[in-house]
C-alpha positions as CSV (number, residue, x, y, z in Angstrom):
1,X,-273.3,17.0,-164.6
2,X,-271.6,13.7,-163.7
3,X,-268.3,13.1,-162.5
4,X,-266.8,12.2,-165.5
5,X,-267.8,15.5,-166.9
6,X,-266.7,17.7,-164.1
7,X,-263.5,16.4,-164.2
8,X,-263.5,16.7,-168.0
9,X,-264.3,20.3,-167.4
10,X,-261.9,20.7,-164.8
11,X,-259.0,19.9,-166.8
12,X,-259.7,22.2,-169.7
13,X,-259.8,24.9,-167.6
14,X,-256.5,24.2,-166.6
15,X,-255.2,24.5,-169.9
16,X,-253.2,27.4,-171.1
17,X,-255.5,30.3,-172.9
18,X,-258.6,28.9,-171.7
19,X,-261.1,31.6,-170.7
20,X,-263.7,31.1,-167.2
21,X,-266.8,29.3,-168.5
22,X,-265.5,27.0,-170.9
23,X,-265.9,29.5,-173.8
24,X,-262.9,30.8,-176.2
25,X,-262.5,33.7,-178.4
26,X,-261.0,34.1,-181.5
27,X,-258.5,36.2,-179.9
28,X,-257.9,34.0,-177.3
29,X,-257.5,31.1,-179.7
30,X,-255.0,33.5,-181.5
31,X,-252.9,34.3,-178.5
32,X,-252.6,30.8,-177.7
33,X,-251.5,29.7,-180.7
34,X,-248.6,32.2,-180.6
35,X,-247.8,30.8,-177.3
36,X,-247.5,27.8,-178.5
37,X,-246.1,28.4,-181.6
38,X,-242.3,27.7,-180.5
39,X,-240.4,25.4,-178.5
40,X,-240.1,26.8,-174.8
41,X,-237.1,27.1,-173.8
42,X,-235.3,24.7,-171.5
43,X,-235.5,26.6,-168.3
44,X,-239.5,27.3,-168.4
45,X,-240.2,23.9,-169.4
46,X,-238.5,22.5,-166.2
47,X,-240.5,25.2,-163.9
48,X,-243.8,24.5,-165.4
49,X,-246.7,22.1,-164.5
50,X,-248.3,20.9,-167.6
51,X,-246.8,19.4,-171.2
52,X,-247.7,21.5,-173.8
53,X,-248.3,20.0,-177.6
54,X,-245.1,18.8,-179.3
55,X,-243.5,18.1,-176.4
56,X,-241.9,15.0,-175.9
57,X,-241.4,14.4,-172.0
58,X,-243.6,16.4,-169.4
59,X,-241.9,18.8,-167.0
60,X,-242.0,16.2,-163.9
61,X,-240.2,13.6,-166.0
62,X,-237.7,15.9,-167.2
63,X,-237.2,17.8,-164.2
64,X,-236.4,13.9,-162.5
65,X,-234.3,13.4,-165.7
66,X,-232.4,16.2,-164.7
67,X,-232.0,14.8,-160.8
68,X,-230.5,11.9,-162.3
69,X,-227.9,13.2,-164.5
70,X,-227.4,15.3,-161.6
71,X,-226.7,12.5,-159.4
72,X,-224.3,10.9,-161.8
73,X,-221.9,13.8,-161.3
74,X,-222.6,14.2,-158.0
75,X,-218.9,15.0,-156.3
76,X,-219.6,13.4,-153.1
77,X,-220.0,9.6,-154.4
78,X,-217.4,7.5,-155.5
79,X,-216.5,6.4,-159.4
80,X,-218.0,3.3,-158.6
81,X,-221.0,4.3,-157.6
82,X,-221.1,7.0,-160.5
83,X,-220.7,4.1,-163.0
84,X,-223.6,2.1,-161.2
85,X,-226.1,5.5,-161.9
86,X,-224.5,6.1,-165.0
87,X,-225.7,3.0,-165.8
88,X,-229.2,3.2,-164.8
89,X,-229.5,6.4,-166.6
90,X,-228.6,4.5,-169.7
91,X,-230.7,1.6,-169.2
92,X,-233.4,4.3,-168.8
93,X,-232.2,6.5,-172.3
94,X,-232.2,3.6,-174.0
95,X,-235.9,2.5,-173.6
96,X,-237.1,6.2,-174.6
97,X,-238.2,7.5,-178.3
98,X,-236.1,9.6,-180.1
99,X,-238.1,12.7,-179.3
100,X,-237.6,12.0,-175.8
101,X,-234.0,11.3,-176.3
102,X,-233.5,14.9,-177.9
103,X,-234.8,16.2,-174.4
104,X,-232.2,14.7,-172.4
105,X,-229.7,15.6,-175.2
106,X,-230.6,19.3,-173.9
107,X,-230.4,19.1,-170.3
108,X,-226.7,17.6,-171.1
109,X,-226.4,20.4,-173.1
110,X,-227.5,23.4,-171.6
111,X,-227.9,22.5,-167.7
112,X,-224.2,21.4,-167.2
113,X,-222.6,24.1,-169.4
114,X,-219.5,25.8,-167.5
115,X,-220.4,28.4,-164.6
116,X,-220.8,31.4,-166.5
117,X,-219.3,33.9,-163.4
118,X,-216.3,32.0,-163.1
119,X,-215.7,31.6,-166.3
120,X,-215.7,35.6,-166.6
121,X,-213.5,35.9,-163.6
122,X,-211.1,33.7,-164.4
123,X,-210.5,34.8,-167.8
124,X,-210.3,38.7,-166.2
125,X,-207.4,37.0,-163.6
126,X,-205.7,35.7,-166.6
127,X,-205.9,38.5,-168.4
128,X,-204.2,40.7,-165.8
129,X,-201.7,38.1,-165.1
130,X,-200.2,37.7,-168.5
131,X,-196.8,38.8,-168.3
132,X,-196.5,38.5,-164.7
133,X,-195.5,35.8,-162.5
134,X,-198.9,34.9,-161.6
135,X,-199.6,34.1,-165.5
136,X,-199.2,30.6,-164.7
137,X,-201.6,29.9,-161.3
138,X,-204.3,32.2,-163.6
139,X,-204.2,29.8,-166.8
140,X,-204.4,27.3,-164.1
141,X,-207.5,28.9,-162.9
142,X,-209.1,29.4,-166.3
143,X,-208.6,25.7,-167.0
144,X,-210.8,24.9,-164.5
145,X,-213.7,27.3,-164.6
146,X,-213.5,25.9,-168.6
147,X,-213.8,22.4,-167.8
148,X,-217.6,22.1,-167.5
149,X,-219.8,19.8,-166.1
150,X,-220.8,18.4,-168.8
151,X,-217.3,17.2,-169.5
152,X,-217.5,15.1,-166.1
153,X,-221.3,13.9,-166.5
154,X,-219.9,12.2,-169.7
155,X,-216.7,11.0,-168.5
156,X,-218.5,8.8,-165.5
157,X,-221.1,7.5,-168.3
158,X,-217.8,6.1,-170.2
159,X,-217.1,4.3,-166.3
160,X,-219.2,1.4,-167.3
161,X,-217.9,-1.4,-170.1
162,X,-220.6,-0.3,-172.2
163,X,-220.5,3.4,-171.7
164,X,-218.6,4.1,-174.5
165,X,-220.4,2.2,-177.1
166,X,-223.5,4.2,-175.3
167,X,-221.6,7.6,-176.1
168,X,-220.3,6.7,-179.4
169,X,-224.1,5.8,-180.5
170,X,-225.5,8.7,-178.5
171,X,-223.3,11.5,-180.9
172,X,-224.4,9.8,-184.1
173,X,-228.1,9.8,-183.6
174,X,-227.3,13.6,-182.7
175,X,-225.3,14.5,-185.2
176,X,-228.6,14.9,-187.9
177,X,-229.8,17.4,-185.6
178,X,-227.5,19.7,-184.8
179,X,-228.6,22.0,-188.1
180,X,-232.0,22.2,-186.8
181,X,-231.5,23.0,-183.4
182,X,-228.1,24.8,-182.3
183,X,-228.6,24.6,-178.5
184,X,-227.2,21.2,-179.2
185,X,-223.5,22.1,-180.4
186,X,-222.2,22.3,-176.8
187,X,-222.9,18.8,-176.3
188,X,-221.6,17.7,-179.8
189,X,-218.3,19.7,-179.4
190,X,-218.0,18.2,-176.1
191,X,-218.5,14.3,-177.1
192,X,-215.7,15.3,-180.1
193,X,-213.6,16.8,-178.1
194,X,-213.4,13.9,-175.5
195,X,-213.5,11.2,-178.0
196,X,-210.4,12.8,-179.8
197,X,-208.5,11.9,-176.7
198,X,-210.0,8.3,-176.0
199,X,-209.2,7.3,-179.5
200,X,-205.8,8.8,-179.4
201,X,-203.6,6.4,-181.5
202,X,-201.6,5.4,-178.5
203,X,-205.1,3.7,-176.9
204,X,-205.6,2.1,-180.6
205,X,-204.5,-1.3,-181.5
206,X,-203.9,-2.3,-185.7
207,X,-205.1,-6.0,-185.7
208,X,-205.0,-8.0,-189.4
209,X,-208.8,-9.5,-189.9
210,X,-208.5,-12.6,-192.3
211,X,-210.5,-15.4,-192.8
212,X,-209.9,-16.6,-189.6
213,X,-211.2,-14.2,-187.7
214,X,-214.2,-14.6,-185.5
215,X,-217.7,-15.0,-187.9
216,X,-218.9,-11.6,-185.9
217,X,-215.7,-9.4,-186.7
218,X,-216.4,-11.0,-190.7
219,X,-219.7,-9.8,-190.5
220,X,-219.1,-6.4,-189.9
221,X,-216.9,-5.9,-192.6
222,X,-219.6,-6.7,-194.7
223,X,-221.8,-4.4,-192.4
224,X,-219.7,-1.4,-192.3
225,X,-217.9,-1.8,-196.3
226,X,-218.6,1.7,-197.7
227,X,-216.6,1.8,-200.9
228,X,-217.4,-1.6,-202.4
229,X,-220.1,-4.0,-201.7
230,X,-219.7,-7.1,-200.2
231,X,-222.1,-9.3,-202.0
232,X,-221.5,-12.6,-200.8
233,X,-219.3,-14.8,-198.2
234,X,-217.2,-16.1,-201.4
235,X,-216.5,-12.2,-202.1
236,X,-215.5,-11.3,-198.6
237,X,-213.4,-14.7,-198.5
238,X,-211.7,-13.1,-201.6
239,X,-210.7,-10.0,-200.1
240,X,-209.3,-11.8,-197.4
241,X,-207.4,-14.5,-199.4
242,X,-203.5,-14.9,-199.0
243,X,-202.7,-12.1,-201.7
244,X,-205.0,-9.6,-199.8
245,X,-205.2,-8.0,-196.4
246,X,-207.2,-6.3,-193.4
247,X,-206.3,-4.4,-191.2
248,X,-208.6,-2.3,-188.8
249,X,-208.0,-0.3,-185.5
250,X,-209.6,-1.7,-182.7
251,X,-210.7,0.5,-179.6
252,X,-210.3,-1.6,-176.0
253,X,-213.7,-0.5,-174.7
254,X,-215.4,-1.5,-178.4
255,X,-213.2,-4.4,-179.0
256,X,-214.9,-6.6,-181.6
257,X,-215.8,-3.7,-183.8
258,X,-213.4,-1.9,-185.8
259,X,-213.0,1.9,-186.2
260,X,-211.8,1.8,-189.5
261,X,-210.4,-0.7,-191.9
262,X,-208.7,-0.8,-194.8
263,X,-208.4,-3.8,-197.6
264,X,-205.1,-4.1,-199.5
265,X,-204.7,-6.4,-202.5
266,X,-200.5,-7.0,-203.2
267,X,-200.1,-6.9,-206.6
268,X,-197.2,-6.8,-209.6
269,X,-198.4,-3.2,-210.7
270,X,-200.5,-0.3,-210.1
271,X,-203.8,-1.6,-210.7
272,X,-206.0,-0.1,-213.5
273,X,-209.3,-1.3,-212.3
274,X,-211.5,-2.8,-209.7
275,X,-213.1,-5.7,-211.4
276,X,-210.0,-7.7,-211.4
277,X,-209.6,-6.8,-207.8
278,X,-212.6,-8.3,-206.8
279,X,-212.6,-11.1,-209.1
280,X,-212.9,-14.1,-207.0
281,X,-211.8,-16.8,-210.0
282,X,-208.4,-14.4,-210.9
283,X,-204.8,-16.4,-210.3
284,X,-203.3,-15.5,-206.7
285,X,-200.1,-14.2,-206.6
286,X,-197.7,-15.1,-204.4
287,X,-197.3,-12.2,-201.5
288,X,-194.0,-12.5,-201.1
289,X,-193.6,-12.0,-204.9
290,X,-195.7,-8.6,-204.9
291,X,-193.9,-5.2,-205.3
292,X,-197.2,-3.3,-205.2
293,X,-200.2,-2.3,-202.2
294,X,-202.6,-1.4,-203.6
295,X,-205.5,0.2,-201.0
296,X,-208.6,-0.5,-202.7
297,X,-211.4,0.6,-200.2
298,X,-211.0,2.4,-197.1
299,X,-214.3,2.4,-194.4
300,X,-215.2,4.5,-191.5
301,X,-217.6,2.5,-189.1
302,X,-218.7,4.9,-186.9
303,X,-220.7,8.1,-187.3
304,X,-220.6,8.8,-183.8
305,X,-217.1,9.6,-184.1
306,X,-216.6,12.1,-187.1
307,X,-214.4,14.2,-186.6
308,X,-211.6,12.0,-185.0
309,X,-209.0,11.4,-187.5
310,X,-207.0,8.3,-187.9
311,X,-206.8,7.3,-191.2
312,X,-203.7,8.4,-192.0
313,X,-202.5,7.1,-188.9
314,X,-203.7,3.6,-190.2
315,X,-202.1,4.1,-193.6
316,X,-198.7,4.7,-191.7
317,X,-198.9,1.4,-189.8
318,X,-200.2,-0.7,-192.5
319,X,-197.6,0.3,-194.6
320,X,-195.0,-0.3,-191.4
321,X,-196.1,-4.0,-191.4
322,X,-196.6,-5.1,-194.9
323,X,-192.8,-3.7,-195.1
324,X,-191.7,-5.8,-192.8
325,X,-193.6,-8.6,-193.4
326,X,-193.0,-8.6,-197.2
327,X,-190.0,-6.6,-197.9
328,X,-190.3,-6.9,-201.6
329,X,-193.0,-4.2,-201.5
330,X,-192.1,-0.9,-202.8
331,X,-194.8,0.2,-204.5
332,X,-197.7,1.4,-202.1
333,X,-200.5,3.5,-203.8
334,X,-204.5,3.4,-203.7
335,X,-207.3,2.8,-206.2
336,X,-209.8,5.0,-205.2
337,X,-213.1,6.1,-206.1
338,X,-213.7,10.2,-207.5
339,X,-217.4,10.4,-205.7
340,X,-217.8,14.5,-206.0
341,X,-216.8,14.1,-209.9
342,X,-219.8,14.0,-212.0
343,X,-221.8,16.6,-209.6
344,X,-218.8,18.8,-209.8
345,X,-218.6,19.0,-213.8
346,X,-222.5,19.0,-213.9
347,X,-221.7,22.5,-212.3
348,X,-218.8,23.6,-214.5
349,X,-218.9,22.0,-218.0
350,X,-220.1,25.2,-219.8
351,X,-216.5,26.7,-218.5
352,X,-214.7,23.8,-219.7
353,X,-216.5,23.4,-223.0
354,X,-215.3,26.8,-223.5
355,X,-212.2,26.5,-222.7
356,X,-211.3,24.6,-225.5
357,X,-208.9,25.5,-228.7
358,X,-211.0,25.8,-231.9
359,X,-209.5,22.1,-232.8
360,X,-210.7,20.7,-230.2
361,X,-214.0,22.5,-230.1
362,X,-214.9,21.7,-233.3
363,X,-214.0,18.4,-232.6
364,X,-216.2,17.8,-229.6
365,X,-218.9,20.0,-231.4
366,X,-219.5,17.2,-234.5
367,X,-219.3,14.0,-231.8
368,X,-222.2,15.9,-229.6
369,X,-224.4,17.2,-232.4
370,X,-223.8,21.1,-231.8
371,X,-221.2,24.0,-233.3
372,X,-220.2,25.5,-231.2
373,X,-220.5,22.7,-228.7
374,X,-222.3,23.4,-225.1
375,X,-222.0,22.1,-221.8
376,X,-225.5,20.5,-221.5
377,X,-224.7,18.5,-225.0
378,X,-221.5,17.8,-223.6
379,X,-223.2,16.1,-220.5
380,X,-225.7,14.1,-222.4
381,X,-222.9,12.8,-224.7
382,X,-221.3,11.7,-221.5
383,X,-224.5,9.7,-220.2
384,X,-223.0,6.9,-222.5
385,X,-219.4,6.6,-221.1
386,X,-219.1,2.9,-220.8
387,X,-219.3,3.2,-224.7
388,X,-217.2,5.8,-225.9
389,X,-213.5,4.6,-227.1
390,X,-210.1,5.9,-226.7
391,X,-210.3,8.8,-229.8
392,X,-213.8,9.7,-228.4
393,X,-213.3,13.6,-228.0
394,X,-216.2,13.2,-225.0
395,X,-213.9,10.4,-223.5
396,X,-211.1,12.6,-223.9
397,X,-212.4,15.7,-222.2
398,X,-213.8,13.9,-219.7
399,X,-210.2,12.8,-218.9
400,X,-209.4,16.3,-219.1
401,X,-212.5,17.2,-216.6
402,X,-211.7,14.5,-214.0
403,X,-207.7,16.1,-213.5
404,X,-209.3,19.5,-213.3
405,X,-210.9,18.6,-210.2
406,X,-208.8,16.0,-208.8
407,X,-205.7,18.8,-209.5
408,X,-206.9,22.3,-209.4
409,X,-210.7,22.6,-207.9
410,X,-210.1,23.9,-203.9
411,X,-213.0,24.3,-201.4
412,X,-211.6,26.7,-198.6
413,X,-207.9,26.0,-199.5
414,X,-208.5,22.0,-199.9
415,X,-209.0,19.8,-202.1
416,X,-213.4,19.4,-203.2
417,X,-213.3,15.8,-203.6
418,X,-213.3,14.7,-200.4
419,X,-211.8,11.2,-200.6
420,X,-208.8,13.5,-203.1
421,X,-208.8,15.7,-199.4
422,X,-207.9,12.6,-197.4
423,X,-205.2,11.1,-199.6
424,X,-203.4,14.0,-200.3
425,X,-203.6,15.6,-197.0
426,X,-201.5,12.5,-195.8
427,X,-199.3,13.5,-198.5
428,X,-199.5,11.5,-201.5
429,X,-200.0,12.7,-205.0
430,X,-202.8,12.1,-208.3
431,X,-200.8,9.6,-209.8
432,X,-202.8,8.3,-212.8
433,X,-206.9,8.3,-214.0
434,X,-208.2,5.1,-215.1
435,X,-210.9,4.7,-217.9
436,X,-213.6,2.7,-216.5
437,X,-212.0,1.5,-213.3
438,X,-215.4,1.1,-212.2
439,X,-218.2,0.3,-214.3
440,X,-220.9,-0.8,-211.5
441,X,-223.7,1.7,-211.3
442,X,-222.0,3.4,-208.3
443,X,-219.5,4.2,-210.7
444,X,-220.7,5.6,-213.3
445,X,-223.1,7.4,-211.3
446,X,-220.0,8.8,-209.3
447,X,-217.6,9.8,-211.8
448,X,-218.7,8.1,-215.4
449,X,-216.6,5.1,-214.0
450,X,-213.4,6.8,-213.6
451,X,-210.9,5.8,-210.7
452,X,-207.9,7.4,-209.6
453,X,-204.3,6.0,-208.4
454,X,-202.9,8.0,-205.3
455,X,-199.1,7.2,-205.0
456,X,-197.5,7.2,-201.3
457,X,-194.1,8.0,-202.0
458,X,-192.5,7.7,-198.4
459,X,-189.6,10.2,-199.1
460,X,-192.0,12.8,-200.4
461,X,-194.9,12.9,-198.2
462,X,-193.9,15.8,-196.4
463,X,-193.2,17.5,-199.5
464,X,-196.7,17.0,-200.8
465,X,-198.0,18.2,-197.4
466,X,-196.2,21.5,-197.4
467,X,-197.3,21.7,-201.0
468,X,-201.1,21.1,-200.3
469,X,-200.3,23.9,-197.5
470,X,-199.4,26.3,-200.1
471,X,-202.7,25.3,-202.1
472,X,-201.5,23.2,-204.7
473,X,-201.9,19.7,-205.4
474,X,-198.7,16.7,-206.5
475,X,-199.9,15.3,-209.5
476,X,-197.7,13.2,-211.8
477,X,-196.5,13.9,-215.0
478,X,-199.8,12.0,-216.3
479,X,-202.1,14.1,-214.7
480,X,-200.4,17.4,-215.9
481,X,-200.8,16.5,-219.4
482,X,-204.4,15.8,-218.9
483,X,-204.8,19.9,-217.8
484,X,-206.8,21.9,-220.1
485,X,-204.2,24.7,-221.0
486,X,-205.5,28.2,-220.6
C-alpha cells in the first residue's frame, strides 16, 4: 500500500458509521443515514471534529466564528475597539456564501440568547414584588436579565458607518428563511425590534427629491419604484416636473437611500386614472393653481426593515408641507392600485353570482352564455374587461365585486387588501372606484384594471380609525351604492 492510499484509508475510517476494516453493512449504512438525516443541532456541531454532508462551515470555523462575535461584545474593550471587530467580522460575513451566512445567523441567534437562570429568577423577584415597594427595583431587574446579548452584539455592529446598511441587508436576506427554520426568529425579532427604535420618526428626515437631485438618489427611485414602472429618464423627469413631487425619508446612517417615498401629482380634481398621470406630453398645471394631491404610488425600499411603520407618518408630513407651501390645496386623496382583487373574487364569485336578484341574474346570465349564470362563466366573461362598456352587466358586477372587498372583506379584523389595510388604517376612507384606471398588464392582472380613490379628510381621520377599530370600513356614498344588497 502506498502512502497515498494509507492515508486514503485512514480518513475513511474516521468517518462516522464506518466499521474496522474498511467494510460496511447494510445496517450500518442504514444507521448512518439516520444520523445524518437532520441538521445537528447548534451545540453538537460546535463540540465536534469533523463536517458532516450539508453542512456549510466545519466545526473549527464556526467554533472561531463564534470567538469573534464573542469578542465584539466582549465588556472589557471599549466602543471603539468593538466597532473596529465589528467590522472585521463584517468584512469577513460578507465574503461568505449564503449557506455559510445562515450559520452565523444561528450562532447570533441561539448562542447570545438571554441567560436562561436569570431570566427565571428575576421574573420570580418580580413576581413576588408586585404590589410591594420593591415592585420597582424587581422590574428593574427583569429588564436586565431580558436584555440579551444578542441585543448588544448587534448594537456595536451598528458602531461602524456602514453597520447599519450591514444590519438592514443582513434581516432581508433572512427574512425568506425564517419559515424553514424557526431557530432563526430570535434574531429576526431582535433586528425588528431595534430597528423600530433607530428608525423612530424623530431620527428621520422628509427631504423633497426633484430633478435636481443627485443622478444616484434619481436612480434609485427608478430602482426601488414598486407601484409604477419607471421606463425611462423622460418618465422619471415627469414625475418630478414642477406640478409633481417627491418626497422620501432619509435615515442619517443610510443617507443617499430613501426608506420610503412617495410621488404626488397636484391636480384640479380627483384623478380617474393613471395614464394621464404618467403622460409625459399632458399640459402642466400651475402648482399654485392645484386644489388636489393626489398620491399616486407609494414605495417601500427596504426589505430588511418590514415591519417598521412609517408610512403614515410620511403621509402626515407631506401633507404638512404641500399645505404650506401651496395653500390652495384642499383636496388630498390617493389613486391606488386594488392588488388582492382579482385573486380574492376568483375565490368568491360563485357567492356573489348568487347573490343576485333574479333581474340581475338573468341579466348577467344572457351576457355570459349560462341561465342561471355561474361564477366560473362569470370569471371568463371578465377575462375581457378592457372591452366591456358601461351597461355591461359583467362591468357592472365587477364594480359591485371590487367595493365588496375594498368595503366589507376582513382578514383578522382588517381590511384583506393590503394596500386598502394601509390607507384606511391611517384613517382615510374608499372614496370612488375607477373603470380602467389602469390598463397596463399589471392592472388588469391585479384587479381587471380597476383603481381606487382613498380620501384623507383631515377632520375625520380619527373617526375612520376608531371606525376600522370597530371592524368597519368609511366608504363614501359611491361606494355604498355599489354594495350588493342582501
Amino acid at each position: 500500500m502506498n502512502a497515498s492510499d494509507w492515508i486514503t484509508r485512514g480518513v475513511s475510517l474516521l468517518r462516522p458509521g464506518h466499521p474496522p476494516g474498511g467494510k460496511k453493512s447494510a445496517a450500518d449504512a442504514s444507521k448512518t443515514k439516520k444520523i445524518g438525516a437532520g441538521p445537528r443541532p447548534l451545540t453538537e456541531r460546535l463540540e465536534a471534529t469533523l463536517r458532516r454532508p450539508g453542512e456549510a462551515l466545519a466545526p473549527r470555523a464556526l467554533r472561531r466564528a463564534l470567538v469573534e462575535l464573542q469578542a465584539v461584545v466582549d465588556p472589557r474593550i471599549s466602543e471603539v475597539e468593538a466597532g473596529r471587530r465589528a467590522h472585521a467580522v463584517v468584512q469577513w460575513y460578507g465574503a461568505r456564501e449564503l449557506d455559510e451566512r445562515r450559520d452565523i445567523w444561528l450562532l447570533m441567534s441561539e448562542r447570545f440568547a438571554p441567560d436562561v437562570q436569570q431570566l427565571s429568577t428575576a421574573r420570580d423577584r418580580h413576581e413576588a414584588a408586585v404590589g410591594t415597594p420593591d415592585e420597582g427595583q424587581a422590574e428593574i431587574g427583569l429588564r436586565r436579565a431580558l436584555a440579551s446579548p444578542r441585543a448588544r452584539l448587534l448594537q456595536r455592529f451598528a458602531i461602524d458607518p456602514e453597520g447599519m446598511r450591514f444590519l438592514v441587508d443582513l434581516r432581508a436576506e433572512l427574512l425568506p428563511h425564517l419559515k424553514g427554520d424557526r431557530r432563526l426568529l430570535p434574531l429576526d425579532a431582535e433586528l425588528e425590534h431595534l430597528f423600530s427604535t433607530w428608525f423612530d420618526m424623530a431620527f428621520l428626515d422628509l427631504r423633497r427629491i426633484s430633478w435636481d437631485s443627485p443622478a444616484s438618489l434619481i436612480e434609485k427611485l427608478i430602482q426601488y419604484e414598486a407601484v409604477h414602472d419607471i421606463k425611462s429618464w423622460a418618465d422619471v423627469k415627469n414625475r418630478l416636473d414642477s406640478d409633481r413631487r417627491c418626497y422620501g425619508f432619509f435615515h442619517p446612517r443610510l443617507p443617499n437611500t430613501p426608506l420610503i417615498f412617495v410621488e404626488v401629482a397636484l391636480v384640479d380634481r380627483i384623478s380617474e386614472g393613471i395614464v394621464p398621470l404618467l403622460d409625459e406630453a399632458a399640459a402642466l398645471v400651475r402648482p399654485d393653481k392645484a386644489t388636489t394631491a393626489i398620491f399616486y404610488s407609494i414605495s417601500n425600499t427596504q426589505t430588511g426593515l418590514r415591519g417598521v411603520s412609517f408610512g403614515d407618518s410620511l403621509i402626515k408630513r407631506v401633507v404638512e408641507t404641500l399645505q404650506e407651501e401651496l395653500p390652495r390645496l384642499k383636496t388630498f386623496a390617493t389613486l391606488s392600485p386594488i392588488p388582492g382583487s382579482r385573486a380574492w373574487l376568483a375565490r368568491h364569485a360563485t357567492g356573489i353570482v348568487e347573490r343576485l336578484d333574479e333581474k340581475r341574474a338573468a341579466e348577467l346570465g344572457r351576457a355570459v352564455g349560462s341561465l342561471p349564470p355561474t361564477g366560473e362563466r362569470f370569471l371568463a366573461a371578465a377575462e375581457d374587461a378592457h372591452a366591456l362598456d358601461a351597461k355591461s352587466p359583467v362591468r357592472q358586477l365587477l364594480m359591485n365585486a371590487a367595493a365588496e372587498y375594498l368595503g366589507r372583506a376582513m382578514v383578522d379584523g382588517k381590511p384583506a387588501d393590503p394596500v386598502a389595510r394601509f390607507h384606511l388604517g391611517n384613517g382615510s376612507r374608499v372614496e370612488r372606484l375607477n373603470w380602467g384606471g389602469d390598463p397596463s398588464p399589471k392592472g388588469l392582472r391585479q384587479s381587471y384594471g380597476l383603481m381606487v380613490n382613498y380620501l384623507y379628510d383631515l377632520k375625520r381621520l380619527d373617526k375612520h380609525r376608531t371606525l376600522l377599530a370597530q371592524g368597519k370600513v368609511a366608504v363614501s356614498s359611491s361606494i355604498d351604492d355599489l354594495f350588493l344588497k342582501s
